[in-house]
N, C-alpha and C positions, 0 to 999 in steps of 0.2 A: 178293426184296428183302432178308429178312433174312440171305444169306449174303452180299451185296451191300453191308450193311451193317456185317457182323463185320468184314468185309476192310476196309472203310473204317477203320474203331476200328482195328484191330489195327496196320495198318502205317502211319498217319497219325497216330495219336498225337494228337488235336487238342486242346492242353491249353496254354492259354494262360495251351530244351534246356536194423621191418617186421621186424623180429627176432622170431621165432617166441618165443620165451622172453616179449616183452614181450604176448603174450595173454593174456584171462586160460582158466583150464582151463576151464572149459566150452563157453566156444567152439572149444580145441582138442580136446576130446572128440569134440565134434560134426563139426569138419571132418575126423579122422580116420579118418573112418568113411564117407567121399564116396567116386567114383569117379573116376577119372582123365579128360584132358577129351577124351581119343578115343572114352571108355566113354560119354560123358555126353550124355542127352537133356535138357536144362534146360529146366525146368518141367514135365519128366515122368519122373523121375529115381528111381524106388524107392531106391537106395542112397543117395541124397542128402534123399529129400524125410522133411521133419516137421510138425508140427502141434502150436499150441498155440493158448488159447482167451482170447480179451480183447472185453469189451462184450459177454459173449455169440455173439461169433461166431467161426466155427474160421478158425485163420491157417492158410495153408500157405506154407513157406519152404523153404531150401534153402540147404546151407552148402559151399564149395568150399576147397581151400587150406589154407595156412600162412602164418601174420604176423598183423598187425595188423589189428584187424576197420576191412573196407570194406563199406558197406550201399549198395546198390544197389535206385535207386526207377523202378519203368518209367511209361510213360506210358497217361493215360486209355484205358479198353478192350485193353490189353494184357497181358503177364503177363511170369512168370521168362525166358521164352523169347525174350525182346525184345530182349536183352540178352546174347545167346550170345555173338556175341565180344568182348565186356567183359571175361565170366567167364572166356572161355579167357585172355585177356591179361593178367588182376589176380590173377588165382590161382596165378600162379606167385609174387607178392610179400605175398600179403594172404590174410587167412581173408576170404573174398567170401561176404556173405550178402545173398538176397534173397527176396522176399516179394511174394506175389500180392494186391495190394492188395484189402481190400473189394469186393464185388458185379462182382469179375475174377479169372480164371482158376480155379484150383481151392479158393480161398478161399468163403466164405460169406458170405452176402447181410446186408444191412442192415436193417430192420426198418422205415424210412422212407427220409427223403430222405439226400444221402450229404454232409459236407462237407470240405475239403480240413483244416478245422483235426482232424480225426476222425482221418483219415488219418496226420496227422502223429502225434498220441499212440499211434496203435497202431503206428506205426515205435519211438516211444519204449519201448513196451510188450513187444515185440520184443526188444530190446539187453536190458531186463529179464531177459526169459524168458533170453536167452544168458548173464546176467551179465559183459557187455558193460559197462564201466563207461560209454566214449564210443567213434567211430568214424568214421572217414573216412567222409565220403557224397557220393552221387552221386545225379542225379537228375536225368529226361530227361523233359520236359514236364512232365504232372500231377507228375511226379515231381519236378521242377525245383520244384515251388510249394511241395510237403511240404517238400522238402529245406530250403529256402528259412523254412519256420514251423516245423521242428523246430529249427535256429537261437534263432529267435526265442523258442518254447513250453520247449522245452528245452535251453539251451544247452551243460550238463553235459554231455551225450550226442555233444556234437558235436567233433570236431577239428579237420577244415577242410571245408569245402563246395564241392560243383560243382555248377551249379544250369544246365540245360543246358535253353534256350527255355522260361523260366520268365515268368508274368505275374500283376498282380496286381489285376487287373480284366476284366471280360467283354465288355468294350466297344470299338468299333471305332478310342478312341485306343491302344488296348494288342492288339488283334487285326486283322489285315487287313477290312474288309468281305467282299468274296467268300469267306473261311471261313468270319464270323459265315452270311452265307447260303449255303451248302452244310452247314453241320450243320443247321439250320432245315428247311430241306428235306429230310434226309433224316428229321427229326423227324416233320414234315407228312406224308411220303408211306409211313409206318406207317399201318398197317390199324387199327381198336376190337381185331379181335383178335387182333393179332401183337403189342400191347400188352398183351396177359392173360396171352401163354405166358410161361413162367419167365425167359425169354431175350432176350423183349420187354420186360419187366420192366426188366431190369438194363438195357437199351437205353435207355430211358425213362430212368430214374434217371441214367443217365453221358453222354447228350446234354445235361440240364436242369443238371449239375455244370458242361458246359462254355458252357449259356449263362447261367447264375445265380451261378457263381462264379468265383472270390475277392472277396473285396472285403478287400482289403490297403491299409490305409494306408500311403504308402511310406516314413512319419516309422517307421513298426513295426520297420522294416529297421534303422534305430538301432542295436539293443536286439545286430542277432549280434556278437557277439565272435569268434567264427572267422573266422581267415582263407577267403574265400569269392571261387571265380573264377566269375564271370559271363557263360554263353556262348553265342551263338546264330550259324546263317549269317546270310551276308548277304541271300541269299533267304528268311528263315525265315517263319511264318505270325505270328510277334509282330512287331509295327511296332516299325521301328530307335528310334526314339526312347524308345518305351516301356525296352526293355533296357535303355539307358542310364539312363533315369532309376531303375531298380533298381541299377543299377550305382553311379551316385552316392552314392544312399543306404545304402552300405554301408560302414562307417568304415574295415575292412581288406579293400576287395573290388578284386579284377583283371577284369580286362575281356580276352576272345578271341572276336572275330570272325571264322570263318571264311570265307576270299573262296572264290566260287563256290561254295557250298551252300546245302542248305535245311537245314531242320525236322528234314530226316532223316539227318544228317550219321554220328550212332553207327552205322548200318545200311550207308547209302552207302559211307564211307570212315572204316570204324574202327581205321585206324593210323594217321591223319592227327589222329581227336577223343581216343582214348585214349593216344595220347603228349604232348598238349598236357595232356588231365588227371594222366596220370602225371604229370610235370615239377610241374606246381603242388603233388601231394602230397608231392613228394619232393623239392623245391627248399626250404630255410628262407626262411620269411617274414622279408622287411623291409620296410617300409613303406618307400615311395617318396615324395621333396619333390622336388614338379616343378622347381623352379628349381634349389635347392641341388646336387642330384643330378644335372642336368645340366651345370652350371657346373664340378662337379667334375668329369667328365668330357671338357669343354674342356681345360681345366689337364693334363689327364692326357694328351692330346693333342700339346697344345703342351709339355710337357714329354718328350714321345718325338719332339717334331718334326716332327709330323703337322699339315699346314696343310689 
């Protein structure tokens, strides 16, 4: 059951999706000293991987690249490796750094229960350790929520955000029903003790994250100032409505729904999700007025004689 159950976490994600000179050195310290991404096993990378220490517990991360730092957040029960063709993609334009969240992958355990706001400051804590002043982010479910309250917790650190099947409640208006029970169930159908081993543990811990949290107000969303594109399939495991209503509440946020995908759209088809998110880092933001903006567009029309 419990390998039954890793495979679940790992590939379901259930979390409810450039000028080298302008880094600063110590992040190009550190990516220079990475291997190349044919060499590269991500998230098991001796020549890449490090370790630093915050709250007491040991991070482990991992830095790819040249350019501007991009931080990359995986999803509940996953790790650096979730995320492999990201990093082959973004590291040819960005120092791509990423980090095995809390009581996942080769990181260290939490000492009690785990919460999304925790997560986010040890992301913050991180850009620290690098001397990172701020960073493009990325962030694909649980990763999507961090991304998403590192905005808001710390918005210094942020440049723009992609906040990819992100939710901000545990509840079946922001999560489909048959996920909330299919994590339930696989909760229930643990043993007394396959919850005692080390591994049970963290099972324990990051099943109860995904039915105990967030609990996000969505007025909180106010607060980012980054430009932030907000994105899910149109199959994804968060209810369409919920998205949007994150979507709204975001004073500079874009909105991409992907037709015919799910939840797992980075994995499925990552030149279809990581050219939509390239484009928004690398397109300049302008805020768009629904009427004005299109009216001008008319004019523009009717002034090349297009009826």
């Amino acid at each position: 059951m419990l390998r039954k159950f890793d495979t679940f976490l790992a590939v379901i994600f259930l979390s409810l999706c450039n000028a080298a000179a302008a880094q600063t050195p110590a992040v190009a310290q550190k990516a220079a000293t990475t291997s190349t991404a044919s060499e590269a096993k991500y998230g098991s990378n001796p020549a890449a991987g490090k370790a630093f220490t915050h709250d007491g517990i040991r991070f482990y991360y991992e830095v790819y690249g040249m350019g501007e730092p991009l931080l990359l957040i995986h999803g509940n029960g996953a790790s650096i490796g979730s995320f492999a063709a990201q990093i082959d993609y973004f590291r040819k334009h960005y120092t791509v750094i990423a980090m095995d969240s809390r009581d996942q992958g080769r990181s260290g355990d939490s000492p009690g229960r785990i919460t999304y706001e925790e997560m986010s400051d040890d992301l913050a804590a991180l850009l620290d350790h690098l001397n990172a002043a701020s960073a493009y982010v990325l962030g694909w479910s649980d990763g999507g929520i961090e991304a998403l309250l590192l905005g808001v917790r710390h918005p210094e650190k942020v440049k723009r955000i992609a906040a990819m099947a992100a939710n901000l409640d545990p509840s079946d208006s922001a999560i489909y029903p048959e996920v909330l029970a299919w994590v339930k169930s696989n909760l229930n159908s643990m043993t007394a003790e396959q919850k005692e081993t080390p591994g049970g543990k963290r099972q324990v811990r990051l099943l109860q994250l995904l039915l105990e949290e967030p609990h996000i107000d969505p007025k909180a969303l106010e607060a980012i100032t980054a430009p932030t594109l907000v994105l899910a399939g149109d199959h994804d495991l968060i209810v369409d409505t919920h998205t949007l209503e994150i979507y709204h509440h975001i004073p500079n946020g874009e909105l991409c729904i992907f037709p015919d995908a799910t939840h797992m759209i980075p994995y499925d088809d990552p030149a279809r999700f990581d050219a939509a998110v390239d484009r928004f880092f690398r397109t300049p933001y302008v805020k768009k007025e629904r009427l004005q903006d299109a009216i001008t567009s008319i004019n523009e029309m009717k002034r090349q004689g297009v009826h």
